[in-house]
N, C-alpha and C positions, 0 to 999 in steps of 0.2 A: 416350648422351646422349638425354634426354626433347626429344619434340617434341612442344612446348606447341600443343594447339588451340584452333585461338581460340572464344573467346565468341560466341555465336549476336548475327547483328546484326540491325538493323530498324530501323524510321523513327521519329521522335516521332509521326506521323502513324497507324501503325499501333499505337504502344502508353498512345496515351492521353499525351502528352505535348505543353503547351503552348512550342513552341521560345521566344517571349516571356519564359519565366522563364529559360530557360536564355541567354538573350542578355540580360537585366536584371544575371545573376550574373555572364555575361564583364563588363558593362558596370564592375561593382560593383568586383572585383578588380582591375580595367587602370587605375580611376583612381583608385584610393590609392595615396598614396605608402610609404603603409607596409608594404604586401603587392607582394609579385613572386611571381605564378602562375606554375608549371611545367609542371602536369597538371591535367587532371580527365577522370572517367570516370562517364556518367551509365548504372544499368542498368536497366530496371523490365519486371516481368514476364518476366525470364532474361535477357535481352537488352539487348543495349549500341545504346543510342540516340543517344549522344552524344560523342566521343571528342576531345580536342584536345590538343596540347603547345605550347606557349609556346619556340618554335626559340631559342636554340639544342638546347636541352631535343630528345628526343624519343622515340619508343615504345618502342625495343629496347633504350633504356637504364637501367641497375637507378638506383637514389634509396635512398640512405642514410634509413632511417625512421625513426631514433633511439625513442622509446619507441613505436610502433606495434609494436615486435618484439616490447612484453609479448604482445600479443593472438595472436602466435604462439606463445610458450610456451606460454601457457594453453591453446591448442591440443594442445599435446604433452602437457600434462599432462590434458586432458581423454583422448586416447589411451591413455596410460598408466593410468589409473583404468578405462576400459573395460577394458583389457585383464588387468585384476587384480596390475598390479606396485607399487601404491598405494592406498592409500586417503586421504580429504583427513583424518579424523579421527587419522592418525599424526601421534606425536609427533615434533619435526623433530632431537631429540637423536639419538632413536635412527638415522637416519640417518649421523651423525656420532659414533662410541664412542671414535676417539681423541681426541675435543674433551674435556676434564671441566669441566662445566659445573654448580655446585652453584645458581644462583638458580631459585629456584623457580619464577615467572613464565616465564623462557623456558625451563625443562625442560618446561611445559607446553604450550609454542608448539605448533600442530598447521599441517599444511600449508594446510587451509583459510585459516590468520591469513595465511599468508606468501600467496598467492594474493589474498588480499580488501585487501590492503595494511595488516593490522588487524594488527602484530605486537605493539603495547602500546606502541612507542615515539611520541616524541609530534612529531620530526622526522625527515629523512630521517640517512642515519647512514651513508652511505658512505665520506664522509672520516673519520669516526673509526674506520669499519671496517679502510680501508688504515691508516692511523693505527697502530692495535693490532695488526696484523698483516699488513703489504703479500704477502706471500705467499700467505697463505691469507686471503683476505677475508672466506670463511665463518668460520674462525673467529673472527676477530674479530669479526664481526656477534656471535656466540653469547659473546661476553665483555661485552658494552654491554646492564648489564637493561635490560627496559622498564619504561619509570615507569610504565603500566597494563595492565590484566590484556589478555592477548591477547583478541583477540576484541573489546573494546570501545570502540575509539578509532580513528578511520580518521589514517593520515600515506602523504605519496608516498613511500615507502622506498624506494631501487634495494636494498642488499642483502637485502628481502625474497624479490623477483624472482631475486636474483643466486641468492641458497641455495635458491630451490626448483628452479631452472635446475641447477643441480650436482647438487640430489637427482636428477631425472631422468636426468642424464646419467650418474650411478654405477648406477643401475639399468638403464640399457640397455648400459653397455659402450660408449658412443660419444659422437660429440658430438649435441646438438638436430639440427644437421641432417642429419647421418646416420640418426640414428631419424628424423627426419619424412619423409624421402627416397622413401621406398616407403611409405609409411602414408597421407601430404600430399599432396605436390608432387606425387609423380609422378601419382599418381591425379587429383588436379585441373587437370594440366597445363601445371604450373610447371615449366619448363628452369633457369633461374637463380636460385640463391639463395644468399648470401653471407653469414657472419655475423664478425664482430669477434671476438677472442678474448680471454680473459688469466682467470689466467697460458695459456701454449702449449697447446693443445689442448681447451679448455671455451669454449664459445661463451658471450658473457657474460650473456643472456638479454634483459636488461631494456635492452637499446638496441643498435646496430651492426649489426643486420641488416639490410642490402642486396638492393632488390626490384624489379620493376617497378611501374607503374602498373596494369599487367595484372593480376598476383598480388596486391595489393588489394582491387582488385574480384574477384577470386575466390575471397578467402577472405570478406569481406565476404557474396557470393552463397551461399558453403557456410552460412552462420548462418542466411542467411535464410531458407533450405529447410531448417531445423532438421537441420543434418548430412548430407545426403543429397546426392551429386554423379551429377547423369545418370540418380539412379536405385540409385546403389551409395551405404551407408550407411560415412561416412568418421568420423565420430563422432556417440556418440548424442545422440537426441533429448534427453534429461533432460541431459549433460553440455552440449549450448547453453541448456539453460533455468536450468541453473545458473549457469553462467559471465556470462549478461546479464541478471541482475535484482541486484537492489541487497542487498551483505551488509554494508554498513556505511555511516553516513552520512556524507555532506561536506560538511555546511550550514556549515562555515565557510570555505570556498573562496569565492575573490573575485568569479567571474567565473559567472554565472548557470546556463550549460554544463555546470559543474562543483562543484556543487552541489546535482545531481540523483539523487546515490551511485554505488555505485564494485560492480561484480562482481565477478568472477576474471580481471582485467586487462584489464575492459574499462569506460568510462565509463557512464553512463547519461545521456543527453541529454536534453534537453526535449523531444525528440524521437525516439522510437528511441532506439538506445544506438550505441554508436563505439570503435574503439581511436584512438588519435592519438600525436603525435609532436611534439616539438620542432621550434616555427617553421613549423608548419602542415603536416604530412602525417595524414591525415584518413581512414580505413574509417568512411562512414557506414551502418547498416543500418538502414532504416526497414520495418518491417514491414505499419503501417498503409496502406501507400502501396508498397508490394511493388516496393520499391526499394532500390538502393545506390548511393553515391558515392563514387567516389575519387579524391582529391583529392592534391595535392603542391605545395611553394610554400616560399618565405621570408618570413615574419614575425614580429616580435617580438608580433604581436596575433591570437594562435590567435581571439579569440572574434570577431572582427571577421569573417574567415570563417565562424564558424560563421553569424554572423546575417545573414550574404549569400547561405546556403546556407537559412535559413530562412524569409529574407526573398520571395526569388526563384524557388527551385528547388523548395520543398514544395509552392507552390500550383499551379507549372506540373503535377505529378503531377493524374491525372483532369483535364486538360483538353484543349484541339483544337487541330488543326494542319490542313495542307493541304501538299499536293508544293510549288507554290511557296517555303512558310515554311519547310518541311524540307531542300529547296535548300541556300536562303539560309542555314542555321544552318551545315548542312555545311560549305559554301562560308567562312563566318567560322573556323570550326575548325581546315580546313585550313590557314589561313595565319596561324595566330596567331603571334607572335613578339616577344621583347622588345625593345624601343627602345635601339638604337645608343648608346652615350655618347656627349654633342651634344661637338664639339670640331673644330678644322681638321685637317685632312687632312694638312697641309704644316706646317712650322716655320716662322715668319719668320726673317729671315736666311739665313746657312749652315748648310744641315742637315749638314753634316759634324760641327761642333761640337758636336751632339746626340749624337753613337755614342763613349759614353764608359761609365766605370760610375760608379753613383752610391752612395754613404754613407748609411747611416742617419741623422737628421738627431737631432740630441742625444748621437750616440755608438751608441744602441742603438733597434731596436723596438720601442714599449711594449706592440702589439698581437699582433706575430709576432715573438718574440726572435730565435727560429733566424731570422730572415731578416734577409740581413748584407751584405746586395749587391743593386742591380740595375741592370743592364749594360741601354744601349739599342745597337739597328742601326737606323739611319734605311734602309738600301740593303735589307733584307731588306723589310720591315721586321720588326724584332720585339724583344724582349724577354727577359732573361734574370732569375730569380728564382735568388737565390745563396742558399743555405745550405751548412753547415759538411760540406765533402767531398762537395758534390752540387748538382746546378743542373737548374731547367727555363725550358726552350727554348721559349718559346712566340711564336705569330704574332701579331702585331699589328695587330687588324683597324681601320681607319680610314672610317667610316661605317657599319660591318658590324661583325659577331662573327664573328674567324676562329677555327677551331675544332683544338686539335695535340691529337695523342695517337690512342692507335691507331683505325684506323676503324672497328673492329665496335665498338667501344665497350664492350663487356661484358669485362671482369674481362684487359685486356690489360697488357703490361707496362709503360706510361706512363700516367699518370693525366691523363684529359680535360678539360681546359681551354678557355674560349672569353674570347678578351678583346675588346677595342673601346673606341678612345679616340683620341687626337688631343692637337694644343696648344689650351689653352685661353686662352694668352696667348705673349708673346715669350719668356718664361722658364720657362713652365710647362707642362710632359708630364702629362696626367692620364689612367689608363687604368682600368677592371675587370679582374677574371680572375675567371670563373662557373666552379668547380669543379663538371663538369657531372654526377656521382655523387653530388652532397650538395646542400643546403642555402645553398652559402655560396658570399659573393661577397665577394672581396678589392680594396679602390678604393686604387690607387696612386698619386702624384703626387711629381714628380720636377722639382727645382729647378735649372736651368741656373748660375745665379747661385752659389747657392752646394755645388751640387755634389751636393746632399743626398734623401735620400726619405722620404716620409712614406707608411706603409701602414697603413687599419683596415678593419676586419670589418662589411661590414653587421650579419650576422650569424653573430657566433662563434661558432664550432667547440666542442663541450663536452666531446671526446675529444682529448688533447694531442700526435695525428699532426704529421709533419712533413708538408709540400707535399706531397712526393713523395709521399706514401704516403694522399691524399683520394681516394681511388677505390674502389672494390669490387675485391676482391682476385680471383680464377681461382673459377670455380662452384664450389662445393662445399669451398672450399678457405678453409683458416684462419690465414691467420700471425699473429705474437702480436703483439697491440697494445696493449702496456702503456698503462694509465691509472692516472696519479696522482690524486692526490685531488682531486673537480671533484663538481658535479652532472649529470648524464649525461641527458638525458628524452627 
């Protein structure tokens, strides 16, 4: 097993860094309602100047990056072109000769299109992909023409990502993170990395990969040193300069961020360019400001961060600090943490009448189907989440987030959980559960009265895992995690 070295560290004091903006950006994040910070990692000039986790969240543990994983294929595929087992100008047929494929349009597709998101089709096409062929996703993708010629129309496609992810992984004989393992990680210092599968044994590419905050910012740092880690060249110069400049435009994207064009799976910002993710997990690389950030969180509003991040945190770059101010940031970092569910501690009444199990209320879930039970213990206390031939046990923090699941937290056989909650009245149990590997927080409420429970998703899950199975699976290791047709980012 790799022992990941950490990041050279230092003060905002010594690297030019005004701590003001980076306490303007906690400021920014902690009071919207509609963002929940997890991480962030500030680095400039090599070194990490600013570090925090939002407890229960914390450092040694991986975060589900949903599309930031493109920004690691691209990676591999940038490897793989060095190393001569690719070219971007192959056609993507040839890759695949038991497909027969007669449209002309995509027998022309090259792996540049599938890389640049530029395949000719003019929406995302994954559920038609499973659609046409849940087995093989690639082929199905290669049975769906594109209404325009490759090359000329930017769309978010996952099974773009998805088929050039499978080309790499028939050409090395393994899965993505097995080939990145000793070419990547191991060389820059990543121990943990995790990816989602399907079908059994093909890492899916274009989302499910499972990372630290750490390995963010250090694949973010390898960009910004135009491929070069320590010193030792991990991919080349021309492969980062390709991968982050703009091969196709996306002036029709809503959101100002994203509308700056699109590389070889990675954004191009108003600022720098970024990989990201679904509901805010963030690789910023700024180059002008010889900086990166990285970031992790729940939000339906990615671009509210970004302009918190450009609001605050760009102009703190080149400015002054002092020991005192650098303290004090510290000091804020260490103990960031997210806010209790407000609620009593105690039931009124007899809390005996509370440790019962409760019913879905209408019959079913409308937001978690499999979930078909939840059992309370007042005497524990805690909380039982039923699903069909399997249940999780979890603590029930009362003022606090108590946290169950195993305690190294990385890739253990129960998936980590943090809840906290209370009665909000005489008949009503209202709790969370922060699946603390992902993105998502589950708000429950459970009615004395009439027996029943009500569960929604802050923010939904885009891969159709059961409870049990929200956590990073064992380092290096892949079980299959079917996904039906959904949009994945």
């Amino acid at each position: 097993m790799t022992t990941a070295l950490s990041l050279l560290r230092s003060t905002p004091a010594a690297e030019g860094v005004d701590p003001h903006g980076i306490h303007g950006f906690l400021d920014a994040v902690e009071s919207s309602p509609e963002i929940e910070p997890h991480s962030l990692m500030v680095v400039r000039h090599g070194r990490v100047v600013a570090s925090g986790w939002w407890a229960p969240y914390r450092a040694d543990r991986p975060h589900l990056l949903y599309s930031l994983s493109k920004s690691f294929t691209s990676t591999a595929l940038g490897i793989a072109v060095d190393e001569g087992l690719l070219r971007l100008d192959d056609r993507v047929v040839d890759f695949f000769p038991e497909c027969a494929v007669d449209d002309a349009r995509t027998r022309s597709m090259r792996v540049r299109d599938l890389a640049a998101m530029s395949s000719g089709h003019l929406t995302d096409t994954w559920n038609a992909a499973l659609t046409a062929d849940p087995d093989e996703p690639v082929r199905g993708f290669l049975r769906l023409p594109p209404e325009r010629d490759p090359g000329s129309v930017f769309a978010y496609n996952q099974p773009a990502t998805y088929t050039l992810a499978t080309i790499l992984q028939r050409l090395a004989g393994g899965t993505l993170t097995e080939f990145l393992r000793p070419r990547l990680l191991d060389p820059i210092g990543v121990d943990f990395a995790s990816w989602q599968q399907y079908p059994d044994g093909r890492d899916i590419g274009f989302s499910g990969l499972f990372a630290t905050t750490d390995t963010i910012a250090r694949l973010g740092e390898l960009y910004l040193r135009r491929g070069l880690w320590n010193g030792r060249r991990i991919i080349s110069e021309s492969w980062v300069a390709e991968a982050t400049r703009p091969h196709v435009s996306t002036a029709g994207e809503s959101n100002p961020d994203w509308r700056q064009g699109y590389g070889f799976q990675f954004w191009m910002s108003r600022h720098g360019y970024r990989g990201d993710g679904a509901y805010g997990q963030f690789c910023l690389v700024l180059p002008d400001q010889d900086a990166v950030i990285a970031y992790t969180g729940a939000t339906d509003d990615m671009q509210a961060v970004l302009d918190a991040a450009w609001q605050y945190l760009l102009p703190a770059f080149g400015g002054r600090s002092s020991g005192p101010a650098d303290e004090a940031l510290a000091h804020r970092l260490a103990e960031l943490r997210l806010p209790a569910v407000p609620a009593d501690p105690k039931p009124a009444g007899d809390p005996e009448s509370w440790s019962r199990a409760f019913a879905p209320a209408g019959g079913h879930c409308a937001e978690r189907p499999s979930l078909i039970g939840v059992e309370v213990s007042v005497v524990e206390p805690a909380v039982v989440l039923l699903e069909p031939g399997a249940e999780l046990r979890l603590r029930l923090g009362r003022g606090e987030w108590a946290v169950s699941g195993p305690a190294a937290g990385a890739g253990g056989a129960a998936v980590p959980v943090a809840v906290s909650g209370g009665w909000v009245d005489a008949s009503t149990l209202r709790f969370d559960a922060l699946f603390l590997e992902t993105p998502h927080r589950l708000r429950v409420a459970c009615d004395l009265t009439t027996g029943t429970f009500d569960a929604t998703w802050v923010t939904a899950p885009l891969h159709p895992l059961s409870l049990r199975e929200m956590h990073a699976p064992p380092r290096d290791a892949h079980p299959m995690n079917a996904l039906s047709p959904s949009t994945a980012t």
